[in-house]
PATIDO-771456 format. One record per residue (C-alpha): x, y, z; residue in one letter; residue number from 1. Coordinates in pm, 1 decimal. Layout:
// PATIDO-771456
NODE,c1,c2,c3,code,pos
NODE,X,Y,Z,A,NUM;
...
END
This chain:
// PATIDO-771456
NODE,c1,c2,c3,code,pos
NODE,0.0,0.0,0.0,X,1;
NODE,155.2,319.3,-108.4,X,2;
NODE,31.6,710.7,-75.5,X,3;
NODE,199.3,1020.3,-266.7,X,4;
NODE,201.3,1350.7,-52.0,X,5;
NODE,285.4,1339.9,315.7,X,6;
NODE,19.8,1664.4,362.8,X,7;
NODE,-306.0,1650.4,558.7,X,8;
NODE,-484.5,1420.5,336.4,X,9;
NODE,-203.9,1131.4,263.5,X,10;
NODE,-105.8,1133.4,608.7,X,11;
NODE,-490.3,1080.2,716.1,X,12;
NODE,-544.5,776.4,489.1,X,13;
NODE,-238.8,602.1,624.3,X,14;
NODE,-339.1,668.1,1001.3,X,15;
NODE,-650.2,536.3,922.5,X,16;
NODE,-571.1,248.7,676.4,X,17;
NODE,-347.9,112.9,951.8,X,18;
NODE,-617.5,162.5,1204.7,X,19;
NODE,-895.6,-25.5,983.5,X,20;
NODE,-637.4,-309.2,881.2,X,21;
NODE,-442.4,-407.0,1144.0,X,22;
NODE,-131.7,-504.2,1027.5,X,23;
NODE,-134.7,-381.8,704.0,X,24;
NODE,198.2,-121.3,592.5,X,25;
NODE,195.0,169.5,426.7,X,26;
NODE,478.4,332.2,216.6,X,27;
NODE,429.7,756.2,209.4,X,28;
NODE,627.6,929.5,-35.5,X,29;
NODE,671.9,1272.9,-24.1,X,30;
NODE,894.5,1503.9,-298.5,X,31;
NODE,995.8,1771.3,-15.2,X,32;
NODE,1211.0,1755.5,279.3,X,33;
NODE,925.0,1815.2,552.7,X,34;
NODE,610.5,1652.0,640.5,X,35;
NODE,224.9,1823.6,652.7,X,36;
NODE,203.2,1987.5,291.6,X,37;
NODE,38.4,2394.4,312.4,X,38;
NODE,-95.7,2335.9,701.4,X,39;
NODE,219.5,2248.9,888.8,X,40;
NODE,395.8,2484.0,1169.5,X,41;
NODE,724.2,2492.9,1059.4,X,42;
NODE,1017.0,2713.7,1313.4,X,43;
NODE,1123.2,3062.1,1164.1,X,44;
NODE,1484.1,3129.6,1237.0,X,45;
NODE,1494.9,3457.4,1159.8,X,46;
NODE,1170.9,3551.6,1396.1,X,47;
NODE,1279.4,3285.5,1675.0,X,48;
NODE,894.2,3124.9,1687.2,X,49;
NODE,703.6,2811.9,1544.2,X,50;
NODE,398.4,2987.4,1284.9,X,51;
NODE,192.5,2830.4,1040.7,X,52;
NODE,403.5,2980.0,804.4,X,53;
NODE,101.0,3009.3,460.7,X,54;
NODE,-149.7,3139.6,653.9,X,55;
NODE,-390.1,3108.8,923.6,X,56;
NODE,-559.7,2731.5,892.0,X,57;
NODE,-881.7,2723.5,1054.8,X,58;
NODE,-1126.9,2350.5,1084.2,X,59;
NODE,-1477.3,2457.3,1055.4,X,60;
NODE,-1737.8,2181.7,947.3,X,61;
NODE,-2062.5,2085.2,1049.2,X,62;
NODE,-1908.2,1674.4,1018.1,X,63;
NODE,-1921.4,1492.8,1347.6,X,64;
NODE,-1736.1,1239.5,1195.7,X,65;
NODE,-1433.7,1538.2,1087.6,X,66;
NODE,-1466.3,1667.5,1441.7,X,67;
NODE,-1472.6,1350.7,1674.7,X,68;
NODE,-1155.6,1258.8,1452.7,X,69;
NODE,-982.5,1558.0,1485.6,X,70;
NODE,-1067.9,1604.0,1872.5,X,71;
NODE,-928.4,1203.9,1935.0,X,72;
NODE,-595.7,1302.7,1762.9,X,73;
NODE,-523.2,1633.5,1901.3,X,74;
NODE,-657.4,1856.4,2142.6,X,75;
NODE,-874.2,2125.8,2006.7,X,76;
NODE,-921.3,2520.8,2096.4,X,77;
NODE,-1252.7,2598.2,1995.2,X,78;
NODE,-1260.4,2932.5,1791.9,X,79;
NODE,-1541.1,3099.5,1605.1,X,80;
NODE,-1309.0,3179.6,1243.3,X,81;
NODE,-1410.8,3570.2,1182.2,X,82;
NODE,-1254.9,3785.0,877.8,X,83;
NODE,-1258.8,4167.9,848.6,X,84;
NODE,-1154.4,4349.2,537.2,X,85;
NODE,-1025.5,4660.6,573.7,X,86;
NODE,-1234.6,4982.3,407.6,X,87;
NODE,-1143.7,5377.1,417.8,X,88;
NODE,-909.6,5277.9,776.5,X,89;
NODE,-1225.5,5044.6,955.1,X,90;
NODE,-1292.3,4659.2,985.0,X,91;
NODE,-1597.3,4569.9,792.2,X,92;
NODE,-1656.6,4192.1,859.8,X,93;
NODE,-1665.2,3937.4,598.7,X,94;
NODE,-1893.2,3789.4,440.5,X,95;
NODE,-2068.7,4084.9,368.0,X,96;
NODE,-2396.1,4186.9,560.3,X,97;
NODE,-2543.9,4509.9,681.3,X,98;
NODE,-2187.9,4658.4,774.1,X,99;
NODE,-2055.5,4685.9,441.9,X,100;
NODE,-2404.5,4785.5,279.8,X,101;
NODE,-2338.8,5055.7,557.3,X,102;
NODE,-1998.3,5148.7,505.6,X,103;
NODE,-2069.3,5240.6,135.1,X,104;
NODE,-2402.7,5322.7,154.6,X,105;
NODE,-2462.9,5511.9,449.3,X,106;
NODE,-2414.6,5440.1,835.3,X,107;
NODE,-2780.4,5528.4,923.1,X,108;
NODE,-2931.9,5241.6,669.7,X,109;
NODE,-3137.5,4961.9,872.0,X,110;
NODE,-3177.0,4627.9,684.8,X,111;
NODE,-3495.9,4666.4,526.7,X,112;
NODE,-3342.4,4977.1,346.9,X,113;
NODE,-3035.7,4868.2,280.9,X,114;
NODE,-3219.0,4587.2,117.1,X,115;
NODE,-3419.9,4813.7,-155.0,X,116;
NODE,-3038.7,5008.0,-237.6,X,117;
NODE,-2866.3,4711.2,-331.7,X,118;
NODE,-3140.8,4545.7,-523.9,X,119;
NODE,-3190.4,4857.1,-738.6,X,120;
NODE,-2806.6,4845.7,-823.3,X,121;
NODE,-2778.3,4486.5,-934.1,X,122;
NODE,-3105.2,4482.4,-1051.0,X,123;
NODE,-2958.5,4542.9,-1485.3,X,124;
NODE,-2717.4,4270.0,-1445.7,X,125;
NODE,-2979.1,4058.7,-1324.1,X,126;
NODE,-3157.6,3747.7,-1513.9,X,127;
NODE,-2821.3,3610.6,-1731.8,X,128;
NODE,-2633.0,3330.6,-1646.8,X,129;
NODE,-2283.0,3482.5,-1484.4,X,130;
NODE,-1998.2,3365.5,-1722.4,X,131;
NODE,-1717.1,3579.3,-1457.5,X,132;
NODE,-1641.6,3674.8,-1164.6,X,133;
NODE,-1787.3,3988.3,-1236.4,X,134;
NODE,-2104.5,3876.9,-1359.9,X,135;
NODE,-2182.4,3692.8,-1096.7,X,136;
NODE,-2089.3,3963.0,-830.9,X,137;
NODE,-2264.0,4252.1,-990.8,X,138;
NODE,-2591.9,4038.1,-974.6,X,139;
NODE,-2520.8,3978.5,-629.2,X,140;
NODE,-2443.9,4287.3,-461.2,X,141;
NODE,-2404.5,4531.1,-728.4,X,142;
NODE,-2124.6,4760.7,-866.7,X,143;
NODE,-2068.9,4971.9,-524.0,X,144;
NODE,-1994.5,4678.7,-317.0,X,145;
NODE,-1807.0,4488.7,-630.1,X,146;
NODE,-1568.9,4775.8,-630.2,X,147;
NODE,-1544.4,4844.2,-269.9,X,148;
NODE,-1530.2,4475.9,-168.4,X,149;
NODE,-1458.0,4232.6,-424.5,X,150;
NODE,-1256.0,4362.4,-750.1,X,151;
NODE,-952.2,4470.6,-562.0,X,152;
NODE,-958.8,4164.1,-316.0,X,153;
NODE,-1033.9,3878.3,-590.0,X,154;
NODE,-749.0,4111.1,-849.3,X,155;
NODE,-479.3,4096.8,-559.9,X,156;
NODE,-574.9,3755.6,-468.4,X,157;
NODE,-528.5,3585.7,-805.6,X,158;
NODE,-334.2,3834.5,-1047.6,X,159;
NODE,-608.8,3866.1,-1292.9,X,160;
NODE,-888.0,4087.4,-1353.2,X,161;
NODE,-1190.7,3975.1,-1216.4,X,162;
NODE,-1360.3,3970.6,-1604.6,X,163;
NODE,-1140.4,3650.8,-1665.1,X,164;
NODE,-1234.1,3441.0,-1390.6,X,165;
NODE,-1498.1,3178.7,-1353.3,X,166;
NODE,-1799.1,3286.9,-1133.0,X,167;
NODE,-1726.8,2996.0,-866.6,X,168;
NODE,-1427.6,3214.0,-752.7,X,169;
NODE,-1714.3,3468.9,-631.3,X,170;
NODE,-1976.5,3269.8,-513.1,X,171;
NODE,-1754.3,3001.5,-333.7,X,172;
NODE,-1639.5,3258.7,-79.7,X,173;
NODE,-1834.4,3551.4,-138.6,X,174;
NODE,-2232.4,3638.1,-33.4,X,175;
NODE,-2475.0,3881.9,103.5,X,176;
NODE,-2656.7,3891.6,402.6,X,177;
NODE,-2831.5,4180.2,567.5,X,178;
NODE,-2751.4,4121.4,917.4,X,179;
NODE,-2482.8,4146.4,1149.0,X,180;
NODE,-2352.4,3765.3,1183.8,X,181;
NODE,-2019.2,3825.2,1102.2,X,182;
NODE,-1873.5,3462.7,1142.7,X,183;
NODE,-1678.4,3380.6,842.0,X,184;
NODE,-1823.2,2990.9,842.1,X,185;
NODE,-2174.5,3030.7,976.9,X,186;
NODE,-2355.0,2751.5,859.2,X,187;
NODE,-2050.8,2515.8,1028.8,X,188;
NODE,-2159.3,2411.4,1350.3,X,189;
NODE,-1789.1,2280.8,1450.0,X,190;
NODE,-1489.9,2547.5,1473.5,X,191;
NODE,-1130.5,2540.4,1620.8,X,192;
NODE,-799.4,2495.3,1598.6,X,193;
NODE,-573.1,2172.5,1732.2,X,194;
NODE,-349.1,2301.6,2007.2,X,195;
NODE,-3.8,2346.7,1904.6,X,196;
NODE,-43.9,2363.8,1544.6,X,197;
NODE,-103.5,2112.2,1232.7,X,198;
NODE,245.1,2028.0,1227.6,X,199;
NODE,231.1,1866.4,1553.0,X,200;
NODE,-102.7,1642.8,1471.7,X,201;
NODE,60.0,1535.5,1129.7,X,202;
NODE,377.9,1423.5,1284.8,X,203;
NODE,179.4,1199.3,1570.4,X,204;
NODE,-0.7,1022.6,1261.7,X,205;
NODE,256.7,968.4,1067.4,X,206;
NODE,447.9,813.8,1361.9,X,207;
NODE,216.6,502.7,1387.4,X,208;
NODE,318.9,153.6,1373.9,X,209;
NODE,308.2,31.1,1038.7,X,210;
NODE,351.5,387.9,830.3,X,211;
NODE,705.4,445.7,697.6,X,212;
NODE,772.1,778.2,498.3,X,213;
NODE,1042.6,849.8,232.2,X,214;
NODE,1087.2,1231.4,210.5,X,215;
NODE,1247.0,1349.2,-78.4,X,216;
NODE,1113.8,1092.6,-294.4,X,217;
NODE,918.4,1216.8,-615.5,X,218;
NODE,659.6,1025.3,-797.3,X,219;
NODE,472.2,1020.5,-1076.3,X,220;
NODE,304.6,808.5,-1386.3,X,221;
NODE,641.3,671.2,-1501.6,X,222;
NODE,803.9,629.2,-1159.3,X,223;
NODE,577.2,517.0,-909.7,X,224;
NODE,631.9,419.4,-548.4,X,225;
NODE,648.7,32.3,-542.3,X,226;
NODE,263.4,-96.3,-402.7,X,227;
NODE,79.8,-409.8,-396.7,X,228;
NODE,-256.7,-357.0,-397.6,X,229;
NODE,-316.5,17.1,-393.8,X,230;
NODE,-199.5,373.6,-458.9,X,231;
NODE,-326.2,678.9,-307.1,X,232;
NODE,-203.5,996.5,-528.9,X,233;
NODE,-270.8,1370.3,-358.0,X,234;
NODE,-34.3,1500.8,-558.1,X,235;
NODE,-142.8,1784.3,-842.1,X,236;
NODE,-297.1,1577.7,-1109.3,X,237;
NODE,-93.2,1749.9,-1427.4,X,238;
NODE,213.3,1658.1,-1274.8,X,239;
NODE,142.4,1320.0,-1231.4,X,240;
NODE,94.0,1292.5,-1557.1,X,241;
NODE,389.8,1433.3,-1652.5,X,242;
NODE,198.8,1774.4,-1813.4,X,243;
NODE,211.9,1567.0,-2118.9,X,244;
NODE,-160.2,1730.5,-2182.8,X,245;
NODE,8.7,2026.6,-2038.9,X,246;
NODE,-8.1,2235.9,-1714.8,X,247;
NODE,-259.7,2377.3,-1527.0,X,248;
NODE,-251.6,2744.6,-1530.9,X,249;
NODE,-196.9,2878.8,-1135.6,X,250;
NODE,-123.3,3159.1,-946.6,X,251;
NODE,102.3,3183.7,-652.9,X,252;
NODE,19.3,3324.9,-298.4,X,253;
NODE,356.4,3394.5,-84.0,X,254;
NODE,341.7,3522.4,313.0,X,255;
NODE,583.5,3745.1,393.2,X,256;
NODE,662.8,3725.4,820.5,X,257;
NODE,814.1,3968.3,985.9,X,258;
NODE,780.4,4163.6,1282.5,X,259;
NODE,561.9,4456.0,1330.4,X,260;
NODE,530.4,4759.3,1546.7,X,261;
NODE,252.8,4735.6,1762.4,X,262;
NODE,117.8,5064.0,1637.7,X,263;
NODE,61.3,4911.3,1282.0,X,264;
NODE,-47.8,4604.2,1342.7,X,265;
NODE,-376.5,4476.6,1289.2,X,266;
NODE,-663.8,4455.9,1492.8,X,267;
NODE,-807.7,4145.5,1398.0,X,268;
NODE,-634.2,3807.2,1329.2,X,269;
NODE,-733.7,3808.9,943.5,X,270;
NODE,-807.8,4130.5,762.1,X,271;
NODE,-851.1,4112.9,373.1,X,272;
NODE,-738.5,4429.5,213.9,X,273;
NODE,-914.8,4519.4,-79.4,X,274;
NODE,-773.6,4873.5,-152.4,X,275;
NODE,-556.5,4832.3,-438.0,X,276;
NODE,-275.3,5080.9,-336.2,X,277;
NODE,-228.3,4894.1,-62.9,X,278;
NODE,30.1,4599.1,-196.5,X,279;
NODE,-44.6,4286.8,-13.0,X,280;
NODE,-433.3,4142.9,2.5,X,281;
NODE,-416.8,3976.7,307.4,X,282;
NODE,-257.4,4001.6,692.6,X,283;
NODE,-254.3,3759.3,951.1,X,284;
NODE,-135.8,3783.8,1264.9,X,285;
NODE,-167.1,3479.1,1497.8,X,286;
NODE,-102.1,3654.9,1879.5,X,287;
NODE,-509.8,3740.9,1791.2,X,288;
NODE,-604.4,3369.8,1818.7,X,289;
NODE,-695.1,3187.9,2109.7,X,290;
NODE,-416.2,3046.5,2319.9,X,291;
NODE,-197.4,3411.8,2236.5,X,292;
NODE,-7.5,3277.9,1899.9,X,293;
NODE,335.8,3399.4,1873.2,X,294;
NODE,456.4,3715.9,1909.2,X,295;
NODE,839.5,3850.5,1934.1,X,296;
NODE,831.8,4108.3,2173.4,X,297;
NODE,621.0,4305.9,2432.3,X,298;
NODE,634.5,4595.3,2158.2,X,299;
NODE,630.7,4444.5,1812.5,X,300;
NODE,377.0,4149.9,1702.9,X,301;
NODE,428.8,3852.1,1462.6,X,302;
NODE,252.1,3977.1,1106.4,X,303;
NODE,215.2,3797.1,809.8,X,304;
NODE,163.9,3933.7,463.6,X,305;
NODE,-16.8,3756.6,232.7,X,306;
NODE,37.7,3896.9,-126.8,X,307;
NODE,15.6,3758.5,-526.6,X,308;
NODE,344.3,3621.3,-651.8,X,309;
NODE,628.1,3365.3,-555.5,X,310;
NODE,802.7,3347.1,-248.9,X,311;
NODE,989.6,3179.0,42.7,X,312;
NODE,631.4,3039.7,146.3,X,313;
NODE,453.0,3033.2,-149.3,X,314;
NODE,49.1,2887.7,-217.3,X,315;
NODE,-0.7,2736.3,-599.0,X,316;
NODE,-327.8,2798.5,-687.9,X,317;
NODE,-525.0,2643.5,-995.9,X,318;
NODE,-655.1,2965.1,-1183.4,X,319;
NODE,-1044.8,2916.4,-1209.3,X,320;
NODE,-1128.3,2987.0,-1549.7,X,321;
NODE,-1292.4,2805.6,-1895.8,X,322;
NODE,-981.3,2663.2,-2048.1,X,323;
NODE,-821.5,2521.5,-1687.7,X,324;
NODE,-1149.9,2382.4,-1593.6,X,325;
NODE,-1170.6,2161.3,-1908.8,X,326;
NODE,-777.7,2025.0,-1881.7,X,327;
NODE,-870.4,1956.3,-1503.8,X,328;
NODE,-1151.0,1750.9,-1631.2,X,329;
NODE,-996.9,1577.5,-1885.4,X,330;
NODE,-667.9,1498.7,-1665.2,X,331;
NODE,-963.0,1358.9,-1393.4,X,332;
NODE,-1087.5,1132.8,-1630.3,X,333;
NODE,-807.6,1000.7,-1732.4,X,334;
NODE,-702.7,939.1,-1318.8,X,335;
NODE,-1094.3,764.3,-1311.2,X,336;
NODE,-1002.8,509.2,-1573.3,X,337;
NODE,-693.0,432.3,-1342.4,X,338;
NODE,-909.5,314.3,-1040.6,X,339;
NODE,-960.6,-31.0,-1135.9,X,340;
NODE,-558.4,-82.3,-1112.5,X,341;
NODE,-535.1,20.7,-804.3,X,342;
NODE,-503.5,394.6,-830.8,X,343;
NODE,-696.2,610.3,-694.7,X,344;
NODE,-636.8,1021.4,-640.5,X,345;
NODE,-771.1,1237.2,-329.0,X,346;
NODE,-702.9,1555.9,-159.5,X,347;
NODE,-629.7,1906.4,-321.9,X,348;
NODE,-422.0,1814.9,-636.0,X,349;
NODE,-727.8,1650.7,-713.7,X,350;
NODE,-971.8,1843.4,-640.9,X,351;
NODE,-793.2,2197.7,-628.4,X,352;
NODE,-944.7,2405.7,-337.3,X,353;
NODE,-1065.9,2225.8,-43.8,X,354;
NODE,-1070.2,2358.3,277.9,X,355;
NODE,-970.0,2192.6,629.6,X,356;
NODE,-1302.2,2020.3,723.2,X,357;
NODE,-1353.4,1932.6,329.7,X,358;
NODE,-992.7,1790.4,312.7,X,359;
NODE,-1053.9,1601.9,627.6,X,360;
NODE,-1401.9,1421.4,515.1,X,361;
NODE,-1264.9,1324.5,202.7,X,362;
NODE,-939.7,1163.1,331.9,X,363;
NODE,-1155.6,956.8,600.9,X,364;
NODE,-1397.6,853.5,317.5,X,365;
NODE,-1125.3,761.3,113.1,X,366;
NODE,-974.6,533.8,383.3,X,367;
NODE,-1268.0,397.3,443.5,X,368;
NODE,-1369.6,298.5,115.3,X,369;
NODE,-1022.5,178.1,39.8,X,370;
NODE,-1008.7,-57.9,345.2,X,371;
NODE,-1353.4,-190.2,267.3,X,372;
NODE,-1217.3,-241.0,-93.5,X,373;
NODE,-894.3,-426.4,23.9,X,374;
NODE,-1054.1,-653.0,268.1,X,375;
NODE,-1239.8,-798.6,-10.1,X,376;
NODE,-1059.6,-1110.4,-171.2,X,377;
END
């Protein structure tokens, strides 16, 4: 039994394939030096702490399967995720709901108002199916908003102009509410975060009898790890293949850490920053979490900026557009026609951009499925 990617999702299938069949061994390959993929804590020498170093990684599901998992491997801070994005120097909380209609509308507006406003703006891009980005958010909450709120952010975020992108890029993480919930997940009834990090949980699975993991070790099509019976790929799908279709257009994320007087840093623990003078789109700064995060000193605090672009801890992100979306789908049906050999592909290189709790469920239902599969004679 072999797995490709020692992230959250590979490591998760072996700790539960060796769980389900006792005795059973698993081979994890992994091309980098490190274990845990985007989520693990890894120590910054030049800032003297242990941070998630891409970003802030928040489990928020309503699964009590995900939860009860995560809860029996690590202990877990509970933590209601909220996001702010900053607007003419104030915190307007995402998603959007009666504070931004507010902060671009007018302060005095009560819901039922702001309601009639924002219907009368999107009301001529109304009644079309949304090829973009754009379409889709003018519909939705109009030009004023789509400029204040979403052009610059979605622009910064992915290096392209919002005209260019497919509409799930907008209506994945964007919405409109007009009241003042401001949790970023508030339909998941589970949120927290696993006390001392990712990195730590990932390590404890992959340190269970009968996993052995070979970092360093790339895989792919033409040189795969040696299994009997099954293959797990979370790799990205185009390069397991070679690109011999060719490669998936992305864009790079990079967070830049470094310390920050406490005059400028922010007040909440993710801001978005839609403004497009200001150069980075996103700041996180992990002393705002529960528990106290890092920080370096009683005067500065631990800052990361989140901006479009390579870097030292860089985020590859399949662009969501027309022409990606049908080479994704023709590279996935190409990995289908694979499963009766034993090879079978999970996690994000699949699947592109799944969050914590989404990651989770699929790696347990792939374990699952693929212990039921190998009991059978």
């Amino acid at each position: 039994m072999a797995i490709v990617g020692a992230g959250l999702v590979g490591l998760i299938v072996a700790e539960r394939l060796t769980a389900l069949l006792p005795g059973v061994q698993v081979l994890v390959v992994e091309a980098t030096s490190r274990l845990g993929g985007l989520c693990a804590s890894q120590w910054n020498e030049h800032l003297g702490v242990n941070v998630h170093p891409r970003g802030t990684h928040v489990l928020a599901t309503s699964s009590r399967r995900v939860w009860t998992y995560i809860a029996a491997n690590t202990r877990v801070i509970p933590y209601r995720h909220r996001v702010y994005a900053s607007y003419q120097g104030e915190l307007v909380p995402l998603p959007l709901g009666l504070e931004a209609v507010q902060a671009v509308y007018g302060a005095d507006l009560d819901a039922d108002r702001a309601r009639v406003l924002v219907e009368r703006d999107t009301a001529p891009y109304r009644g079309k199916a949304p090829l973009t980005v754009e379409d889709a958010a003018l519909a939705s909450v109009g030009p004023r908003l789509y400029e204040a709120f979403v052009h610059g952010y979605v622009t910064k975020q992915w290096g392209v102009d919002p005209a260019k992108l497919s509409p799930e890029v907008f209506t994945s993480r964007f919405g409109l509410t007009y009241t003042r919930d401001n949790q970023y997940y508030p339909n998941a009834r589970y949120q927290g975060l696993p006390a001392g990090g990712w990195g730590s949980m990932l390590h404890r699975l992959a340190d269970r009898p009968g996993i052995r993991i070979e970092l360093g070790r790339a895989a792919s099509v033409e040189d795969p790890p040696e299994y009997a019976r099954a293959c797990v790929v979370t790799s990205p799908i185009d390069a397991w293949f070679g690109f011999d279709r060719g490669a998936l257009e992305r864009r790079s994320l990079a967070v830049e850490w470094r310390r920050t007087p406490m005059s400028e840093a922010p007040r909440a623990a993710t801001v978005t920053h839609p403004d497009p003078t200001v150069p980075y789109y996103r700041t996180h700064a992990p002393g705002l979490l529960p528990g106290g995060g890092p920080t370096v000193t009683d005067s500065t605090a631990l800052v990361g900026y989140e901006r479009h672009g390579p870097g030292e801890y860089q985020v590859d992100f399949v662009l969501r557009s027309p022409a990606n979306q049908q080479l994704a789908d023709a590279y996935r049906a190409r990995a289908r026609q694979l499963a009766n050999g034993g090879l079978l592909f999970a996690g994000r290189g699949f699947t592109f951009y799944d969050d914590m709790g989404t990651s989770i469920a699929s790696a347990l239902t792939c374990a699952t499925a693929l212990a039921r599969r190998l009991r059978t004679p």
